[in-house]
Backbone as a printed PyTorch tensor [residue, N CA C, xyz], in Angstrom:
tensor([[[  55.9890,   19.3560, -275.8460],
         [  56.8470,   18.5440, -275.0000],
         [  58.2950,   18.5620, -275.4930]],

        [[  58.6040,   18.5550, -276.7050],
         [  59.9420,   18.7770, -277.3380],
         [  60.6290,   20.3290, -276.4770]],

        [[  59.7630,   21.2560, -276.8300],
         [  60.1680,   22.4540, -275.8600],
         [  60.5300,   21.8390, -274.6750]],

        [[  59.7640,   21.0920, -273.8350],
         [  60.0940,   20.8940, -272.4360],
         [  61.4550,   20.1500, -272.3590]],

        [[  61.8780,   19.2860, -272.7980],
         [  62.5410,   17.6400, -273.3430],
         [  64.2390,   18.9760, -273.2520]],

        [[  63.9340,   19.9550, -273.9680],
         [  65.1170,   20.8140, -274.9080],
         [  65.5140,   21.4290, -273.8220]],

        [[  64.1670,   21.9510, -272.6080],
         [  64.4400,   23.0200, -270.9670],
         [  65.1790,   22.0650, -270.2410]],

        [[  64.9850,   20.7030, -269.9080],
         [  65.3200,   19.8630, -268.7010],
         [  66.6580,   19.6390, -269.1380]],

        [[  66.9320,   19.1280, -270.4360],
         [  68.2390,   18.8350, -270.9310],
         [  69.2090,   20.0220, -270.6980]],

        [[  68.7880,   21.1170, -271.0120],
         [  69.8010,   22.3690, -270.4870],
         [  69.6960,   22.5620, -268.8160]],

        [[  68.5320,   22.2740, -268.2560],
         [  69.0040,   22.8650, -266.6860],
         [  69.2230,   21.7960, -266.2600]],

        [[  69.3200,   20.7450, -266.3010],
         [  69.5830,   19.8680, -265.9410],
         [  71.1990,   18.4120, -266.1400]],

        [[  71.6530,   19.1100, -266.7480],
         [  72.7580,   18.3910, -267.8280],
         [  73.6740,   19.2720, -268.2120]],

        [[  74.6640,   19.3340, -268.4760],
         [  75.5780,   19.9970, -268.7560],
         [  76.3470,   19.2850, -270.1680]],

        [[  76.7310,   20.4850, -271.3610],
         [  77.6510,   19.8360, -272.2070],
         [  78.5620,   19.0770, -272.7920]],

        [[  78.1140,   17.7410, -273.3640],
         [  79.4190,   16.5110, -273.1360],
         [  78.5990,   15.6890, -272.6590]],

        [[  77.5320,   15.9850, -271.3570],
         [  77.2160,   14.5850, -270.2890],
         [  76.3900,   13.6080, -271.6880]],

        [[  76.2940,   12.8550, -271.3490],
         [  75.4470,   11.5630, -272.1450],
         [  74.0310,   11.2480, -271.6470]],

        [[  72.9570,   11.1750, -272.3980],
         [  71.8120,   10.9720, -271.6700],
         [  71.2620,    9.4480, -272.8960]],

        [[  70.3650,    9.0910, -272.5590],
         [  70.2730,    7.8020, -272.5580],
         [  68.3360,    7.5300, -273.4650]],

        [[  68.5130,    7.4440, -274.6210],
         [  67.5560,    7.0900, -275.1850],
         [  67.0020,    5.6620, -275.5100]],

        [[  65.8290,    5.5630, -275.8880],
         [  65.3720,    3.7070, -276.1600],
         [  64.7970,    3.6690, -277.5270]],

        [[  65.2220,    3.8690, -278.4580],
         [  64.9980,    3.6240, -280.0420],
         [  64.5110,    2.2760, -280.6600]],

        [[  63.7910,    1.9800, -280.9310],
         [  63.3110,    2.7770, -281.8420],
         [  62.4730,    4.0760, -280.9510]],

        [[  62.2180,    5.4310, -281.3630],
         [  61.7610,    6.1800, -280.2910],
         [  61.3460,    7.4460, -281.3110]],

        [[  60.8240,    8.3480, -280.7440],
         [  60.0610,    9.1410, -281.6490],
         [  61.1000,   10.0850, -281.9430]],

        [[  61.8140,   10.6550, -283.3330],
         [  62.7010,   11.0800, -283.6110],
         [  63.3660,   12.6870, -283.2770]],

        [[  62.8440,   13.4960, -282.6580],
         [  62.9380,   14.2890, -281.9460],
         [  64.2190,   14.0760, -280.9670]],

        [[  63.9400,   13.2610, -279.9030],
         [  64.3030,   12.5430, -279.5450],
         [  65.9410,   12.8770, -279.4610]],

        [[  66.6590,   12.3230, -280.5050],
         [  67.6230,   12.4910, -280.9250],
         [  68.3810,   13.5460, -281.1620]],

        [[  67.2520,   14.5130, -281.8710],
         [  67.8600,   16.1320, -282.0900],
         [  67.6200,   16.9920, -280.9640]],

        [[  66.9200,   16.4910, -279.6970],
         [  67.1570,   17.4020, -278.5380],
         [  68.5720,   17.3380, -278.2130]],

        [[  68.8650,   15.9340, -277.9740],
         [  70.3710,   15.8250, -277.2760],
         [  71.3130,   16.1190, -278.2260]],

        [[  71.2050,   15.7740, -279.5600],
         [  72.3530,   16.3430, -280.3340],
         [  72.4960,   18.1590, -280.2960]],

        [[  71.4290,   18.4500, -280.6000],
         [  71.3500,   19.9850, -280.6030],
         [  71.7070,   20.5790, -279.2250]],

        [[  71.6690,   20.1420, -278.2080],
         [  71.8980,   20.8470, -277.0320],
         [  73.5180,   20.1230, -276.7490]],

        [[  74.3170,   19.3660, -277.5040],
         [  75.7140,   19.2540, -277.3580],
         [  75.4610,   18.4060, -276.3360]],

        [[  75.0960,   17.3630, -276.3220],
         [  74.9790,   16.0310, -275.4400],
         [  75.1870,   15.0510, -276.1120]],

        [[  75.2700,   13.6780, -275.7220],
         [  75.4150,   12.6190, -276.4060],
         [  74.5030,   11.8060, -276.2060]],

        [[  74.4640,   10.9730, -277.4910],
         [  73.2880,   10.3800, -277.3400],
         [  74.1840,    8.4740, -276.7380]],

        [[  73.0080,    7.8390, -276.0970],
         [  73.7350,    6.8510, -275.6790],
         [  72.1980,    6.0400, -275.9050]],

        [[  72.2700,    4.5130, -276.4010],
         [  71.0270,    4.3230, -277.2820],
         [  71.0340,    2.7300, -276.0200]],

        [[  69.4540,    2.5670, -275.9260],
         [  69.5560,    1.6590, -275.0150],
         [  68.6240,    0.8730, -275.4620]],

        [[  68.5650,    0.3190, -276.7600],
         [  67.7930,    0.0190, -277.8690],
         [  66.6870,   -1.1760, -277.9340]],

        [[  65.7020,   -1.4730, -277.3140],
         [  64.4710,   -1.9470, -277.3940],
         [  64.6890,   -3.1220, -278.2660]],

        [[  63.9570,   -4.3980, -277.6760],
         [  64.4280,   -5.5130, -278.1570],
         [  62.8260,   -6.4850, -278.5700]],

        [[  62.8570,   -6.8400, -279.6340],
         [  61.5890,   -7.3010, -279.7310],
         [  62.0730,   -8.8340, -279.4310]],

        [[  60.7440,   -9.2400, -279.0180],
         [  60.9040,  -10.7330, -278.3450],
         [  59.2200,  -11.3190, -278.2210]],

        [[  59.1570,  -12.1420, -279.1310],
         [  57.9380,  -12.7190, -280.0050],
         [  56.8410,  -11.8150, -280.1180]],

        [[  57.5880,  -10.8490, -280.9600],
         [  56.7030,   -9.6920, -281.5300],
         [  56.2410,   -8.6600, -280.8600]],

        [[  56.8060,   -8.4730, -279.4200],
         [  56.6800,   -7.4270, -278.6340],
         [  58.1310,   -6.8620, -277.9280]],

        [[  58.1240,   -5.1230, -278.4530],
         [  59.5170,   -4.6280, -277.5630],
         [  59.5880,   -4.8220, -276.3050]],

        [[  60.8290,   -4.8630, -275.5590],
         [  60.9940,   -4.7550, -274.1570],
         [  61.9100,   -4.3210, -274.1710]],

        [[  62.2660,   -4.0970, -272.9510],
         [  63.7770,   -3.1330, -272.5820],
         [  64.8090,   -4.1190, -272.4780]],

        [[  65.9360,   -3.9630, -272.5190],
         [  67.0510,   -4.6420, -272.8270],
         [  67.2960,   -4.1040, -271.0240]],

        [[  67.2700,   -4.9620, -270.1670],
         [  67.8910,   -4.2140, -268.9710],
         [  69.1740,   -4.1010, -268.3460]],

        [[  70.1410,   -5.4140, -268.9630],
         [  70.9040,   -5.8210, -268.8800],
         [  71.8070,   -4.6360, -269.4680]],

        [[  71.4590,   -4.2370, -270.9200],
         [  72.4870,   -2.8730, -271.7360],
         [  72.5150,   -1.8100, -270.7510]],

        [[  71.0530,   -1.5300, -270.4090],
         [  70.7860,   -0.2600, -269.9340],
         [  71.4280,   -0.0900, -268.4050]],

        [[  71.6270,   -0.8870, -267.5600],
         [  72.2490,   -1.0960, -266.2360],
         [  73.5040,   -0.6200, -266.9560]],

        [[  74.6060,   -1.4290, -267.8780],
         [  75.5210,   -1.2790, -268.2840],
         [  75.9620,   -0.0940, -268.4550]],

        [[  74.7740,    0.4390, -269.3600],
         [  75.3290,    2.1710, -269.9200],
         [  74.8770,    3.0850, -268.4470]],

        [[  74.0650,    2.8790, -267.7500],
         [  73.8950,    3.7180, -266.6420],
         [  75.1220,    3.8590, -265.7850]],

        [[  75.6810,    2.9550, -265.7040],
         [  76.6800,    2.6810, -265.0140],
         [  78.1140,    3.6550, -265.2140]],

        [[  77.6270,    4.2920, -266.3460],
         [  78.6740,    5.2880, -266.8260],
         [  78.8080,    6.2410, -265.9920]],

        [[  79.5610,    7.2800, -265.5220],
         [  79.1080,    8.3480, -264.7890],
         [  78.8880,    9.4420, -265.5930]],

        [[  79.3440,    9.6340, -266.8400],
         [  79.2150,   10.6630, -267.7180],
         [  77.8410,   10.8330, -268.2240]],

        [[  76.4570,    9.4410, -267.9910],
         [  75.3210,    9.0590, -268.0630],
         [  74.4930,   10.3770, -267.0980]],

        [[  73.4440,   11.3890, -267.1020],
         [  73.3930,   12.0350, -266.3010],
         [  71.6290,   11.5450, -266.2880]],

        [[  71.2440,   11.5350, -267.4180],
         [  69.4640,   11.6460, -267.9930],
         [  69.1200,   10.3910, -268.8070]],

        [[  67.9450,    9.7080, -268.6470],
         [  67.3170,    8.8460, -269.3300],
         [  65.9780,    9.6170, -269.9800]],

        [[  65.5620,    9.6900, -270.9910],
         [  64.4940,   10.2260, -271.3630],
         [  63.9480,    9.0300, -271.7990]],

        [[  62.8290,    9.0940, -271.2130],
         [  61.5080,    7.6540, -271.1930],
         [  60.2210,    8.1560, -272.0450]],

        [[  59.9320,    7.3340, -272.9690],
         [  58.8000,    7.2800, -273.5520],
         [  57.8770,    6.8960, -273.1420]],

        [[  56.7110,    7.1450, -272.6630],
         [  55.5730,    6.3810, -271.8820],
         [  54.6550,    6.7430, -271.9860]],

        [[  53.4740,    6.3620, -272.7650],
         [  54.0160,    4.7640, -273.6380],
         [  54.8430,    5.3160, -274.9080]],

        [[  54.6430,    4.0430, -274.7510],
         [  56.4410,    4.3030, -275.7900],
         [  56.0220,    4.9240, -277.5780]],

        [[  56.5270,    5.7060, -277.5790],
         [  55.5250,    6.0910, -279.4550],
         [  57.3410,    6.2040, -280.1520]],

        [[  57.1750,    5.0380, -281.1300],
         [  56.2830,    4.2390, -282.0750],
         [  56.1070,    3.4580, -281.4780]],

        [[  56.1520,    2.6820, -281.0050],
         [  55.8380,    1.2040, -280.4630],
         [  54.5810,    0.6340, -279.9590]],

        [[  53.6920,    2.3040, -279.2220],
         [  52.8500,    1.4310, -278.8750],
         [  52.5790,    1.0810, -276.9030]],

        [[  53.8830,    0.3380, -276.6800],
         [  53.8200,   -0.4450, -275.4210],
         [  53.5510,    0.6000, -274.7600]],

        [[  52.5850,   -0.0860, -273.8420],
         [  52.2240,    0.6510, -272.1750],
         [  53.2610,   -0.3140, -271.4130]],

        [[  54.5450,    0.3950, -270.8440],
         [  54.9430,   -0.3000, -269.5180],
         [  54.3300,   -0.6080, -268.5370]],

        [[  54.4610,   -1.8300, -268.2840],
         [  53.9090,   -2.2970, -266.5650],
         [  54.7070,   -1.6470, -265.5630]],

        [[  54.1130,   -1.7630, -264.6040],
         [  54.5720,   -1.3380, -263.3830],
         [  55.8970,   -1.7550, -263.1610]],

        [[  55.9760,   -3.3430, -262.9300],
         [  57.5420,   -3.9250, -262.7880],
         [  58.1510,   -3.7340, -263.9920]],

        [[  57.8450,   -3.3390, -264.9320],
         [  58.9930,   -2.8680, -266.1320],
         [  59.5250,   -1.3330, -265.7830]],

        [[  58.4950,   -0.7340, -265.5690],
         [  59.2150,    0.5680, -265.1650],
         [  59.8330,    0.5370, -263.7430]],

        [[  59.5020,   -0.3940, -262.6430],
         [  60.3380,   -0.3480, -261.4580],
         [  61.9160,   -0.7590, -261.2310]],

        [[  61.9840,   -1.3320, -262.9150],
         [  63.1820,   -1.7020, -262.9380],
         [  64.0040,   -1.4520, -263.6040]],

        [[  63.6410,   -0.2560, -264.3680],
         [  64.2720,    0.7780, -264.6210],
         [  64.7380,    2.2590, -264.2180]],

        [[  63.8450,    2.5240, -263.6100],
         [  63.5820,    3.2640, -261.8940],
         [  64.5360,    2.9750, -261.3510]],

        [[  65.0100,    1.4470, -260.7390],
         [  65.5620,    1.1540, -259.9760],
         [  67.2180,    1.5650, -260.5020]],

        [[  67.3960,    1.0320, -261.5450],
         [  68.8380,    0.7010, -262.6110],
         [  69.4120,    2.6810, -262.3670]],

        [[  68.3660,    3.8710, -262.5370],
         [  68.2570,    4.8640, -263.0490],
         [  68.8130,    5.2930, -261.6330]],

        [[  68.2050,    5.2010, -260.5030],
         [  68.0550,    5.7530, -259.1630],
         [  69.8690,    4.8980, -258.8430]],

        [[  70.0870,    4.0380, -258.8160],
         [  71.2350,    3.4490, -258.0860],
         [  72.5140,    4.1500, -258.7440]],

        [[  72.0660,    4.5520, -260.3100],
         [  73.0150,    4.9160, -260.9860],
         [  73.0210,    6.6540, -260.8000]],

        [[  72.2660,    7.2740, -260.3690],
         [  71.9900,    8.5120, -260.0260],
         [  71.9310,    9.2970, -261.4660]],

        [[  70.8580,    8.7890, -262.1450],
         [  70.6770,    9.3010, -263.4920],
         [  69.1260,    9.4940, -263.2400]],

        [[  68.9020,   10.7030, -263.9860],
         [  67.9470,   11.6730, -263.5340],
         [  66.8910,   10.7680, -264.6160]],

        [[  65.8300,   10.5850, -264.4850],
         [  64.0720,   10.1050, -265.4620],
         [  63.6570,   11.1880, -266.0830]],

        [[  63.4410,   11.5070, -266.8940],
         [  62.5660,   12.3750, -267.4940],
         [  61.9440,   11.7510, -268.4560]],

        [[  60.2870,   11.3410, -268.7270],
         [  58.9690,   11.1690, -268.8460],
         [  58.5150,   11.4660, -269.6590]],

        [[  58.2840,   11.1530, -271.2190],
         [  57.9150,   11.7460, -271.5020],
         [  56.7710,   11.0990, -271.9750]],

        [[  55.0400,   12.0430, -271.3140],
         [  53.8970,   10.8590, -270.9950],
         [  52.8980,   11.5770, -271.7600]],

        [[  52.7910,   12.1950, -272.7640],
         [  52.2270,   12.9190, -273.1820],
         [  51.0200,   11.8020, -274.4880]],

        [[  51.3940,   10.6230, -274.7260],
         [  50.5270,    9.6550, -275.1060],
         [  49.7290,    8.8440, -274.0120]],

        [[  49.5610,    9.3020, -272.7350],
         [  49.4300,    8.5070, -271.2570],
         [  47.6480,    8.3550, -271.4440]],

        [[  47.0740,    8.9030, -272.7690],
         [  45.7280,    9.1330, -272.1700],
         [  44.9120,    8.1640, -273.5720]],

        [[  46.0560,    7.8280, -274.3280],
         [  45.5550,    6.9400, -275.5520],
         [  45.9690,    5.3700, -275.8310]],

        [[  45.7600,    5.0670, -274.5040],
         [  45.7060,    3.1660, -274.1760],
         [  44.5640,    2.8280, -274.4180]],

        [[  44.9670,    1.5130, -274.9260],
         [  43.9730,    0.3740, -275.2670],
         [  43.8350,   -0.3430, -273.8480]],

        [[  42.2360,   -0.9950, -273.5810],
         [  42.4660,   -1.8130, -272.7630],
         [  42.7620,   -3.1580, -272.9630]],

        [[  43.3700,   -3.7350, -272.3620],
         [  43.9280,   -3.9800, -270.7730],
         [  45.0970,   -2.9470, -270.4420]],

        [[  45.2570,   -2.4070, -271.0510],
         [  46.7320,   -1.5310, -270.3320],
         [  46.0530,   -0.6290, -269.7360]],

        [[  46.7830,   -0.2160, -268.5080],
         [  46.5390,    0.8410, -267.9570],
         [  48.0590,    1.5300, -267.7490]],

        [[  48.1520,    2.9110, -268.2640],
         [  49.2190,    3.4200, -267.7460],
         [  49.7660,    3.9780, -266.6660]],

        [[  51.0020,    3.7370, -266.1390],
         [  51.1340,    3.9820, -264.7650],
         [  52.1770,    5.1480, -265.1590]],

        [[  51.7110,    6.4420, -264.8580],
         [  52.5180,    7.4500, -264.1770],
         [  54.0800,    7.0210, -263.5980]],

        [[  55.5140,    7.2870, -264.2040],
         [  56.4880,    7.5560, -263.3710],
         [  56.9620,    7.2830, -261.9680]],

        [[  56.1870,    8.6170, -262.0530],
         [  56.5900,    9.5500, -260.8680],
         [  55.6620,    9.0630, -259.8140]],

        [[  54.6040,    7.8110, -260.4500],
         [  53.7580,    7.4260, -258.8290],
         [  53.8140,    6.3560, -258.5130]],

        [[  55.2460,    5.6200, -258.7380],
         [  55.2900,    4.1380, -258.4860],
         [  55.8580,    4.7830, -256.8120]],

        [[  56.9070,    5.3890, -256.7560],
         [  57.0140,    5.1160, -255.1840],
         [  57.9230,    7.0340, -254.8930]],

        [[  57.9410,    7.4050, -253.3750],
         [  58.3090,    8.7600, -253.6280],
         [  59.6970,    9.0230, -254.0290]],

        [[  60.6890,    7.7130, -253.7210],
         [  61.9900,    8.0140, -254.4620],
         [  62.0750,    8.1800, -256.1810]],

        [[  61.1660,    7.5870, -256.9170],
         [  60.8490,    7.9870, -258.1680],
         [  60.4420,    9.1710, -258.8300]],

        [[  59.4400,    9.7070, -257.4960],
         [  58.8720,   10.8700, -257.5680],
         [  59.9770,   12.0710, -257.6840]],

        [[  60.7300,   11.5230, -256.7140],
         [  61.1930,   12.7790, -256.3420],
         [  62.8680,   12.9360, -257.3800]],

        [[  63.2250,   11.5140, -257.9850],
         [  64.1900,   11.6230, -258.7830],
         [  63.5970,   11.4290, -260.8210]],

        [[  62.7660,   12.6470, -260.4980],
         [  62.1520,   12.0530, -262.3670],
         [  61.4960,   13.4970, -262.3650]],

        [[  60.9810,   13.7260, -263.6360],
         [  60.4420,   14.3920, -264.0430],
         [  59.1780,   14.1160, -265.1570]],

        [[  58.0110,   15.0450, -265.1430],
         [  57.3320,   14.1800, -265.8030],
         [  56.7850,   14.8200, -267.2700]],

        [[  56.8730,   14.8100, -268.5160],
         [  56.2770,   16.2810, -269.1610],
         [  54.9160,   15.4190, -270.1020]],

        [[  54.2290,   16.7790, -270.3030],
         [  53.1160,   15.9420, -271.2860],
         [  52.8290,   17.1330, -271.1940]],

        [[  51.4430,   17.0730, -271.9550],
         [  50.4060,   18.3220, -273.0110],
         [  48.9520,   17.5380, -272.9270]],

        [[  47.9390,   18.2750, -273.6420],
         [  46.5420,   17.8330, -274.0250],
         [  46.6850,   17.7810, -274.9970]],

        [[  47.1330,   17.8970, -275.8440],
         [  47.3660,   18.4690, -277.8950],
         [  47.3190,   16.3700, -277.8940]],

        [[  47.3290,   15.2380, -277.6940],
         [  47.3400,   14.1300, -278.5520],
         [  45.7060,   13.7080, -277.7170]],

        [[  45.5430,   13.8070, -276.5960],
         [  44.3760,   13.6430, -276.7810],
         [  43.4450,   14.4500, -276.7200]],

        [[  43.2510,   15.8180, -277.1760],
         [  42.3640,   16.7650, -277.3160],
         [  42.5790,   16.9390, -279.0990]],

        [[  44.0290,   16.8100, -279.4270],
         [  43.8660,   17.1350, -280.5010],
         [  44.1960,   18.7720, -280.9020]],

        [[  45.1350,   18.8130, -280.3190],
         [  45.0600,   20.6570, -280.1910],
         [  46.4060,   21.2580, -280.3390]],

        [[  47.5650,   20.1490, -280.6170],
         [  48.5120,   20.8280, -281.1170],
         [  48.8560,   22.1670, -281.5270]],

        [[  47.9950,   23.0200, -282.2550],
         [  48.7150,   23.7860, -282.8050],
         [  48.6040,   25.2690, -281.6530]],

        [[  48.1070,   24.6900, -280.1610],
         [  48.1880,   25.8060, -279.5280],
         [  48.8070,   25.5830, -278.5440]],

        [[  50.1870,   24.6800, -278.7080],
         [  51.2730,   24.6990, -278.4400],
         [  51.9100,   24.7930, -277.2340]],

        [[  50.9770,   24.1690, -276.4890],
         [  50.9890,   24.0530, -274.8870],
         [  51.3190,   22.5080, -274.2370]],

        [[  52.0310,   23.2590, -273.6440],
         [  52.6390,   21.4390, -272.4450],
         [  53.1880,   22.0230, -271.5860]],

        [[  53.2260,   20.8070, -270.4280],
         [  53.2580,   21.1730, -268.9920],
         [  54.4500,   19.8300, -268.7210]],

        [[  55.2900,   20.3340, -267.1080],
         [  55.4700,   19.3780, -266.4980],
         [  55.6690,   19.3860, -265.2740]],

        [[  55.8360,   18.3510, -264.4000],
         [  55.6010,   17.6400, -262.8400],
         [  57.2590,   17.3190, -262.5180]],

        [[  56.8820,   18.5800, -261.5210],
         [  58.9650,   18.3070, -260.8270],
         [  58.4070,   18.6670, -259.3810]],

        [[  58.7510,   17.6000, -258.7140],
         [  58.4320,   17.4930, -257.4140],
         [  59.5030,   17.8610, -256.1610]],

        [[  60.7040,   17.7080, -257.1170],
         [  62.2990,   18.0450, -256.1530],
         [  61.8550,   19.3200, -256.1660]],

        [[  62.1440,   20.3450, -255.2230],
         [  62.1070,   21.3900, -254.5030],
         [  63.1650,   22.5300, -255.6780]],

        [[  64.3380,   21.9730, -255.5090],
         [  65.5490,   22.6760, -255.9890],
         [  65.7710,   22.5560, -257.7190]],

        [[  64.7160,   21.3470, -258.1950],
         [  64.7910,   21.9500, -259.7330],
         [  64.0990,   22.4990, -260.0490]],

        [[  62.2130,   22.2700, -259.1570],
         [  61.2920,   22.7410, -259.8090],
         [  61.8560,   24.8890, -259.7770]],

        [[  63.0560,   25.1970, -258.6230],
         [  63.2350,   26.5700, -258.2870],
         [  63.7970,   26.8450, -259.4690]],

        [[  64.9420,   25.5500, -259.9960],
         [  65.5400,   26.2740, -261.2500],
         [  64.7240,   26.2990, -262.7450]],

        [[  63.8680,   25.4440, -262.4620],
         [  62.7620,   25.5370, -263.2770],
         [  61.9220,   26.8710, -263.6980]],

        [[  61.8220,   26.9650, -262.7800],
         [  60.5310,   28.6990, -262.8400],
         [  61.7260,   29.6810, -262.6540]],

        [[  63.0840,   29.7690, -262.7510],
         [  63.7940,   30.9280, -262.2790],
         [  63.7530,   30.5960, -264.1190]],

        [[  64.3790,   29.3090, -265.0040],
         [  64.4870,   29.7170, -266.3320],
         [  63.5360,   30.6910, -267.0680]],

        [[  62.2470,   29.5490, -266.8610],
         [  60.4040,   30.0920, -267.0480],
         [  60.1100,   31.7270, -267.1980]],

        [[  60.8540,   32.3030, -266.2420],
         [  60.5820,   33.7130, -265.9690],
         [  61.8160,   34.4770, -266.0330]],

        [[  62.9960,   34.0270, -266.9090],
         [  64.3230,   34.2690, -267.4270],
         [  63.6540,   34.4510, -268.8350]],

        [[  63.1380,   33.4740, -269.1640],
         [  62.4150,   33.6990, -270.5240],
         [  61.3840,   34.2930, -270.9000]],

        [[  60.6870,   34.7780, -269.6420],
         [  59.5040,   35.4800, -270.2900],
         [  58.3010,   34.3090, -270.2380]],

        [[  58.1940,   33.0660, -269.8400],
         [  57.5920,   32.0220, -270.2650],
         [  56.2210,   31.6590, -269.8010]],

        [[  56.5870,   32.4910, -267.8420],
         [  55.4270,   31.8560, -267.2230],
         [  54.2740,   32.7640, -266.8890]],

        [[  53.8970,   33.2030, -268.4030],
         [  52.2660,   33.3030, -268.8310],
         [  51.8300,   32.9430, -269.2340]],

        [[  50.3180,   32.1800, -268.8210],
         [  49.2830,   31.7170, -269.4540],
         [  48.9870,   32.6550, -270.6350]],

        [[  47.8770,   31.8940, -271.7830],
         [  47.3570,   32.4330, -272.6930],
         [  46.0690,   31.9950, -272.1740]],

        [[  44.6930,   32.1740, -273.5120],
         [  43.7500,   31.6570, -272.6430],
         [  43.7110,   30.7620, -272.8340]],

        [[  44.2130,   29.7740, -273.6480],
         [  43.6970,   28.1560, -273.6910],
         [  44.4780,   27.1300, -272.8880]],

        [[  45.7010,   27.9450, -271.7580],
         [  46.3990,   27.2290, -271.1610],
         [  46.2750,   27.6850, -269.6840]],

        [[  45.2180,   28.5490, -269.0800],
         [  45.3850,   28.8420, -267.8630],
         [  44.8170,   27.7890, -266.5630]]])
């Protein structure tokens, strides 16, 4: 997913723009956007009687930037833990979409909740979400299979998923092996 996180940030973003992280956050994280000459803009998770939440109030604020292009979302959030609810992510969705700053997902812990949480997918709260987000994940955390270095992602816009597979096959990329076909 770091591979993927490193593709969207380049076709998607341009040098200079600012994209928008929630830290504490899995440290990667950080060195996508620094390494690809972006800025990091921190929208920093607030604990409140022993559980994080989003600060929504900052994050409206910094969206509001126009130089703001990408939010990269943890879901669920690793380290932390939290499964977002539905109205937590709709209202960030919302903050993201008004501000015309692109979602990108990254859901690749989506399959290792505790119950009562159930995790809700992005991209399936409603089709304007769908269609302004992106979604990436792998099997490697719950199969356990990391080291064969496979992840996938869900782009439903027409015109990125094109610039998507034009990179994919710029690189040589879009062949299966056998443990990914």
């Amino acid at each position: 997913v770091v591979f993927l996180l490193n593709m969207m940030i380049r076709l998607f973003t341009n040098k200079g723009d600012k994209i928008i992280i929630q830290p504490p956050v899995y440290y990667p994280f950080f060195g996508v956007i620094e390494g690809n000459e972006r800025v990091i803009v921190e929208n920093k998770l607030v604990e409140v009687n022993g559980k994080y939440v989003m600060d929504y109030e900052d994050l409206e604020e910094k969206a509001k930037d126009p130089d703001v292009k990408m939010l990269i979302l943890c879901s669920p959030h690793n380290p932390m833990g939290r499964v977002w609810t539905k109205e937590e992510l709709e209202k960030l969705g919302r903050i993201c979409i008004d501000n015309d700053v692109l979602v990108v997902s990254d859901e690749i812990h989506f399959d290792l909740v505790f119950k009562p949480n159930k995790h809700i997918p992005f991209g399936s709260i409603s089709e304007e979400f769908k269609m302004k987000s992106i979604t990436c994940t792998a099997p490697s955390k719950t199969f356990n299979i990391a080291g064969l270095h496979n992840a996938y992602c869900i782009i439903h816009d027409k015109s990125m998923m094109e610039k998507y597979r034009k990179e994919l096959k710029l690189l040589d990329l879009n062949r299966n092996n056998t443990f990914s076909t």
